[in-house]
N, C-alpha and C positions, 0 to 999 in steps of 0.2 A: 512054030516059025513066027505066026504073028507077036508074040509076046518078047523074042531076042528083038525082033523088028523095030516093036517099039523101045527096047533096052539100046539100043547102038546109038543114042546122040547121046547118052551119058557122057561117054569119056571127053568129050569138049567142055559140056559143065562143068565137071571135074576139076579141069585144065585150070578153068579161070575160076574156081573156086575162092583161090587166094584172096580174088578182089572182092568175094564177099566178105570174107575174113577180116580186110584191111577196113573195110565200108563198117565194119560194126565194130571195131576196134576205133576207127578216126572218130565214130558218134558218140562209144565210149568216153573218150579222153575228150573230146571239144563239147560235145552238148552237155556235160555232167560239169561237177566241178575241179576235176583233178588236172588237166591243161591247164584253166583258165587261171584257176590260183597259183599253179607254178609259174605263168609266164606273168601273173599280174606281181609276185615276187622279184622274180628276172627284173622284170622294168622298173622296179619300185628301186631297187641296189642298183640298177647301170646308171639310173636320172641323178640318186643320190651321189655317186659318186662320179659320174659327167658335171653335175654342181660344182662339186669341191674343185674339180682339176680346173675348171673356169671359171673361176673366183678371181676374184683380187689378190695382188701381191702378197697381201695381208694372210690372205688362207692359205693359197696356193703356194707351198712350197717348194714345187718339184719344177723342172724345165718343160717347157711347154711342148714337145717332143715327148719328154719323159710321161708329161701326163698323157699324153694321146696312146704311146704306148700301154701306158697301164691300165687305162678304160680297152684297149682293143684285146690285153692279153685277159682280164678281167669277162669282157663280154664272151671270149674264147672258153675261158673255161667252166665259168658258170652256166652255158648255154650248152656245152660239153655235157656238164652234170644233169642237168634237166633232162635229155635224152637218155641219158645212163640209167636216171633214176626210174623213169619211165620203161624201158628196157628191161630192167632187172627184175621189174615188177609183174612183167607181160606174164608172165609161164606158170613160175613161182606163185605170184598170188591169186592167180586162178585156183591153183592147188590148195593154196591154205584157204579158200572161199569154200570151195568142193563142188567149184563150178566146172571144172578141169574134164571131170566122168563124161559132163554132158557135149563137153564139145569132141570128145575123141570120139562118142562114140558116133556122131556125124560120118554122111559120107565125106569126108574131105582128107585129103592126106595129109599126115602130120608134115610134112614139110609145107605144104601151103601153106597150115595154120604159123607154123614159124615163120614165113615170106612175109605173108599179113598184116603178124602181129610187129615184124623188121619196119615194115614202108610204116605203119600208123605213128610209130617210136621215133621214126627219123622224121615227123611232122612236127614233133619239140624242138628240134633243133632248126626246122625250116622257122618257125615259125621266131623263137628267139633270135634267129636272122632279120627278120623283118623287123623285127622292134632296134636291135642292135644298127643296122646300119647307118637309122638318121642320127642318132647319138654319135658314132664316129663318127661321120664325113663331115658334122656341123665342129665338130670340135678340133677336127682334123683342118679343116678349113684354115684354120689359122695360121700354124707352120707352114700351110702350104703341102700338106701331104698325103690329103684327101681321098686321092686315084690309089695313092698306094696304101694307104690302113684299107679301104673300101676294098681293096683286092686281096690282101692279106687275109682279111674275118673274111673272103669268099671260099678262099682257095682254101687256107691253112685251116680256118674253123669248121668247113662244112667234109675234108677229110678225117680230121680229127674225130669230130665228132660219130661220120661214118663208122669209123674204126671201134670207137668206146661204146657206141649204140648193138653196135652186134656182138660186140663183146659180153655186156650187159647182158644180153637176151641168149647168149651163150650158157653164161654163169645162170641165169633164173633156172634154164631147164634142165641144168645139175641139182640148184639147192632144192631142199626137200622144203625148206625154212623160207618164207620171204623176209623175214629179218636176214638171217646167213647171206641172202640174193643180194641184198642192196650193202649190207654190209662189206659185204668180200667185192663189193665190185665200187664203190667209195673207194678203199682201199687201195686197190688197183689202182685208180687215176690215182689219189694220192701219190703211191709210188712212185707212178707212171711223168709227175708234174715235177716230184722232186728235186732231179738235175738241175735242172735249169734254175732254178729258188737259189738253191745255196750257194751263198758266198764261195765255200773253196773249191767249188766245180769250175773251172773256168773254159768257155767253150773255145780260148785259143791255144787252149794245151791238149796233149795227144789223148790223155786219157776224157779228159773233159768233153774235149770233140765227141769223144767216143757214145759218150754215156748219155750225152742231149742228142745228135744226129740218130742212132739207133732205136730210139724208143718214140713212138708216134706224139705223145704229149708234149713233151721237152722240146721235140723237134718243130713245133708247133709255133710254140710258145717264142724258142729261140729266130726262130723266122719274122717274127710280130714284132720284135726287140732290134734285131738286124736291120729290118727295113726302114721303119719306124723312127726309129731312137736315133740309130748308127749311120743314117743316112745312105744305107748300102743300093747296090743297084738289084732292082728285084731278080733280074735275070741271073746275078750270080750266087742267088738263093735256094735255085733248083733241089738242091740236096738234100735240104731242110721238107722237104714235101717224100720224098721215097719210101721215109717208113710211116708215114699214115696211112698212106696207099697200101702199101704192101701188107699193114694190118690189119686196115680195110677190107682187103681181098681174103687174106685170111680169117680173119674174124666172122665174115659173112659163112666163109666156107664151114670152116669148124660149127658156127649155130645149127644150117639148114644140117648139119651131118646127126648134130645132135638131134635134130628130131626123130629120129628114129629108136630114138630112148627112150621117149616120153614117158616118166610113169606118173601114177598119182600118188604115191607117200609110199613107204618105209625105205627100206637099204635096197642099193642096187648091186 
């Protein structure tokens, strides 16, 4: 009896296990060097190209609108990818380290460790926020559009990002490869960004609408362009937000499901 006695506060530590999991996951990525030089990257490509778009006539070729746009869809998606890559990397390169053995066999449940390893991943993308913000609203300042880029990279980038973050962490703990992990999930956004890029996608045609509103990136992106560029009123943007959310939700759900698969290397 004494010995369950002492055994029944377990299941509370357990519970909050995850934030041990996040706590040495967040000191992995920020106290080492793999955060610090992705987001010293990040800021090194938004400053260079925040230059350009506020330059002189001379350089700046694009509409002052147009450039605020393309620094906000720029910060969106390169700050997108930092989490991604972060993300794909969580599961996956544990396993090709063969550091993987030692944390399952912990008391923690593998869904913890996937929760953990979710919040430390979405701390690339918080953080990329932080650097990104003074870059748009100073540059934004100008047009006069400030409130609404500043809202756009809150709303539109930090769903998005949601979205491709758990996605990432979904694909790592399929691939058996952490090359295959970041690979296939590059790819993914690639895909996922395409619409809205190409010239003959247009999003005031049926199908076009189709193919940028449905897919979380595009939608994203197309919302940053809208508001931004087209002078649209953000309120009748709402749409443009539905499926980041909703991939958001899913992508989180499908990860935390995969854990329950967890292996460490061959075929499943």
């Amino acid at each position: 009896m004494t010995a369950l006695a002492t055994e029944r506060p377990a299941p509370p530590h357990r519970r909050a296990a995850w934030t041990v999991i996040a706590k040495q996951e967040l000191a992995d990525l920020w106290l080492g060097s793999k955060g610090l030089s992705v987001l010293f990257g990040f800021t090194i490509v938004l400053a260079l190209l925040a230059y350009l778009a506020s330059a002189d006539a001379g350089i700046n070729l694009l509409d002052a609108r147009e450039s605020v746009g393309v620094v906000l869809q720029t910060a969106i998606a390169l700050g997108t990818l930092a989490a991604l890559v972060v993300s794909a990397d969580a599961i996956s390169g544990e396993r090709e380290r063969g550091t993987l053995e030692a944390l399952l066999v912990t008391p923690v449940g593998r869904r913890q460790i996937v929760g953990g390893k979710l919040l430390a991943a979405t701390s690339m993308w918080i953080a990329a926020l932080v650097v990104a913000l003074p870059f748009v609203a100073v540059l934004a300042d100008g047009p006069g559009v400030a409130f609404d880029a500043v809202s756009v990279l809150i709303l539109a980038g930090t769903t998005v990002a949601a979205a491709l973050t758990a996605l990432g962490l979904a694909v790592s703990s399929m691939a058996m490869s952490n090359r295959v992990s970041l690979a296939t999930s590059v790819a993914i956004l690639l895909l996922l960004a395409a619409p809205s890029q190409l010239p003959a996608v247009k999003a005031d045609s049926t199908l076009g609408s189709v193919l940028i509103t449905a897919n979380p990136v595009s939608a994203g992106l197309q919302l940053a362009n809208n508001v931004v560029v087209k002078q649209q009123p953000m309120s009748d943007q709402w749409v443009y937000l539905i499926s980041p959310i909703v991939a958001a939700v899913v992508a989180t759900g499908v990860a935390i499901a995969m854990a329950g698969r967890l292996e460490l290397g061959g075929s499943r």
